[in-house]
C-alpha positions as CSV (number, residue, x, y, z in Angstrom):
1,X,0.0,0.0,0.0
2,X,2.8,2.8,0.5
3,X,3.3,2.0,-3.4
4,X,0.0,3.0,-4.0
5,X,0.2,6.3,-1.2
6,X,3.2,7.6,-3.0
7,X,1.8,7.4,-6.8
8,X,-1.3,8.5,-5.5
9,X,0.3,11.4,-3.8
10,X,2.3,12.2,-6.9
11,X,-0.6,12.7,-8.8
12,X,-2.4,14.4,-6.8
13,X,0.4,16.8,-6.0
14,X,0.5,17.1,-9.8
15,X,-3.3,17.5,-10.6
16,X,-2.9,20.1,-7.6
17,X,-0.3,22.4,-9.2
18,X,-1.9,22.2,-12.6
19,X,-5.1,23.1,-10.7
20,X,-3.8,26.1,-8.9
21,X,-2.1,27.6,-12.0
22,X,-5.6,27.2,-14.1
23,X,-6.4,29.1,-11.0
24,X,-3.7,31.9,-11.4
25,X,-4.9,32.2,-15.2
26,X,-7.8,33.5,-14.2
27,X,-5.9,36.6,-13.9
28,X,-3.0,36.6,-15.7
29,X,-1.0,34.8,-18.2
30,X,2.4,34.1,-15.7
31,X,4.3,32.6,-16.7
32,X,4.2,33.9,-20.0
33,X,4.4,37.5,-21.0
34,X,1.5,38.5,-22.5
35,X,-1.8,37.4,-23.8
36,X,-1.3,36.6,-26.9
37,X,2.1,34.5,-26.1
38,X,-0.3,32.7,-23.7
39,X,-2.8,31.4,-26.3
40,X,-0.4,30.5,-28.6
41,X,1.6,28.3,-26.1
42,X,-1.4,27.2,-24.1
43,X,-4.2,26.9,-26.4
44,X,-2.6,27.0,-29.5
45,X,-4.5,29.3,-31.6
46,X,-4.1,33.2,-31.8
47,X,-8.0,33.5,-30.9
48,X,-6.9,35.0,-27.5
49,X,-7.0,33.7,-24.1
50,X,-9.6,31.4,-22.8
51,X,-12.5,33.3,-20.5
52,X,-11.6,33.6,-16.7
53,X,-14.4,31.3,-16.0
54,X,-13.2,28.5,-18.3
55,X,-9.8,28.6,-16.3
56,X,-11.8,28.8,-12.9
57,X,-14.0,25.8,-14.3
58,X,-10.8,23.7,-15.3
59,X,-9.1,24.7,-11.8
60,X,-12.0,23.3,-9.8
61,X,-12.4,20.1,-11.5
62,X,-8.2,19.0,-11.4
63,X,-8.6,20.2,-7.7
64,X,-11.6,18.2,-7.4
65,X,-9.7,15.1,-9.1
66,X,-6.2,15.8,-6.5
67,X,-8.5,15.2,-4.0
68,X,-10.7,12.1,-5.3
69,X,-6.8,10.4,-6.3
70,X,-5.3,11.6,-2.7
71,X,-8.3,10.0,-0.7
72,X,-8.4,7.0,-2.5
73,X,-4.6,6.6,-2.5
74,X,-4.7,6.6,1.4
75,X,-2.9,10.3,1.4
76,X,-5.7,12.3,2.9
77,X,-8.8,11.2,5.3
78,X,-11.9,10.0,2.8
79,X,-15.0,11.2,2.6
80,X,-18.3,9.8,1.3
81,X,-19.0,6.1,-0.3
82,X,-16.1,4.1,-1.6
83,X,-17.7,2.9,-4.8
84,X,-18.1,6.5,-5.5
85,X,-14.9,7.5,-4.5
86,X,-13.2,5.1,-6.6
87,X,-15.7,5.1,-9.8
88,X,-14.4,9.1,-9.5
89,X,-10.7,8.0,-9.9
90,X,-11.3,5.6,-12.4
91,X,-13.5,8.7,-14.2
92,X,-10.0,10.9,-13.7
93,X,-8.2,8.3,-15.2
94,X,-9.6,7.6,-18.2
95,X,-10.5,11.4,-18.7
96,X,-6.5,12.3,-19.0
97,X,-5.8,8.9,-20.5
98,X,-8.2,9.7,-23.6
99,X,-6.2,13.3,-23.5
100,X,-2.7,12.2,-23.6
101,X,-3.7,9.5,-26.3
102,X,-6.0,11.9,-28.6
103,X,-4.1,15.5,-28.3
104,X,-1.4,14.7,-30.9
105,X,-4.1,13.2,-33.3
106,X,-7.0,15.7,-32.4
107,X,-4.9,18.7,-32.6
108,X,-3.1,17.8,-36.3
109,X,-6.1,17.3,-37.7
110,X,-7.3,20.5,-39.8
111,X,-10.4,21.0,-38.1
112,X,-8.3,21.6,-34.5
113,X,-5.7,22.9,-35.9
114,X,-3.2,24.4,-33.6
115,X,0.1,26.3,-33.8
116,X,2.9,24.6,-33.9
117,X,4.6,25.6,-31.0
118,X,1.5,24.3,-29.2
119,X,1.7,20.6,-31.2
120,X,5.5,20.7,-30.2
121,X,4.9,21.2,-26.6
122,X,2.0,18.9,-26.7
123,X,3.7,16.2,-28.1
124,X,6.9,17.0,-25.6
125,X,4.8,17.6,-22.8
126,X,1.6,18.0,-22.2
127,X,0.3,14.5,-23.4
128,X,2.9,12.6,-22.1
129,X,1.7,14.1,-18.5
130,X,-1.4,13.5,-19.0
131,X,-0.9,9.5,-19.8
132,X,1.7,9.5,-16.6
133,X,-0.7,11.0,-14.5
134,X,-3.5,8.5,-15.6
135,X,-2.1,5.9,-15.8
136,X,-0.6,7.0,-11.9
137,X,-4.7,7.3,-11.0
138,X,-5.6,4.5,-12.5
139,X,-2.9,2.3,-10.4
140,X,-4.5,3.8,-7.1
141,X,-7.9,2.8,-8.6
142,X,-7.0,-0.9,-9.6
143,X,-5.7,-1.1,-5.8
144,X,-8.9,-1.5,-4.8
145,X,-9.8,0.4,-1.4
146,X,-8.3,3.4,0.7
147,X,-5.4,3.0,2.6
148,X,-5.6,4.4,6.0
149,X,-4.0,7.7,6.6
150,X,-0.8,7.7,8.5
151,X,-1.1,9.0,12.2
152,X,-5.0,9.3,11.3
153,X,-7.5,7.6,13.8
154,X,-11.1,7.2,13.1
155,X,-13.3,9.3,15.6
156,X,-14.4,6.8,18.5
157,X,-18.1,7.1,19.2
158,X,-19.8,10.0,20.9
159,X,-20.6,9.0,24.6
């Protein structure tokens, strides 16, 4: 089980960063200059940058995902059913698998056609962490069940 702790905490550390700096997008395009250097590098297209509310919507579903991966993976006290729990990381999984496996065909095709620096990083980048990071949830997902948090003891009952 501390296999499955330490890859689940990996991705959910990851998920978590990539969360937080959806997050910081909302705002500004750090850590790139300016807007337009943004989309191209990010989203790949010179149509500008995505709305604030996209980035917020895409920053609360990976931080929804660190913590469905982290609970499952023993790393953090769980909450709510099991089943549901783990049909969530299985959900995570196959949601970044399918990304790292499409991008490079979606975005070559001509009707997603993106830049090329984009392609290059995809290709480099952000697919590959995408398939590491699914296949990562998808290992604390086969595992079967939470592993209990270290130093954490279930509540006794209320006298």
């Amino acid at each position: 089980m501390r296999a499955v702790r330490a890859v689940g905490t990996a991705v959910a550390g990851a998920l978590a960063g990539t969360g937080a700096l959806h997050a910081l997008w909302t705002v500004t395009p750090w850590p790139l200059r300016t807007p337009e250097e943004f989309a191209d590098t990010v989203v790949g297209t010179g149509d500008g940058v995505p709305p604030a509310a996209a980035c917020a919507a895409v920053a609360g579903l990976l931080g929804a995902a660190a913590c469905l991966v982290a609970a499952e993976a023993g790393a953090v006290p769980a909450v709510g059913p099991a089943r549901l729990r783990r049909a969530g990381v299985w959900t995570v999984s196959a949601v970044l698998l399918a990304r790292g496996a499409g991008g490079p065909v979606v975005f070559a095709g001509e009707r997603f056609r993106r830049s090329e620096r984009f392609r290059r990083l995809d290709a480099r980048y952000y697919s590959p962490l995408c398939l590491a990071l699914g296949a990562g949830a998808a290992v604390v997902a086969a595992a079967g069940g939470t592993a209990p948090v270290a130093g954490y003891r279930e509540p006794g009952p209320v006298a």
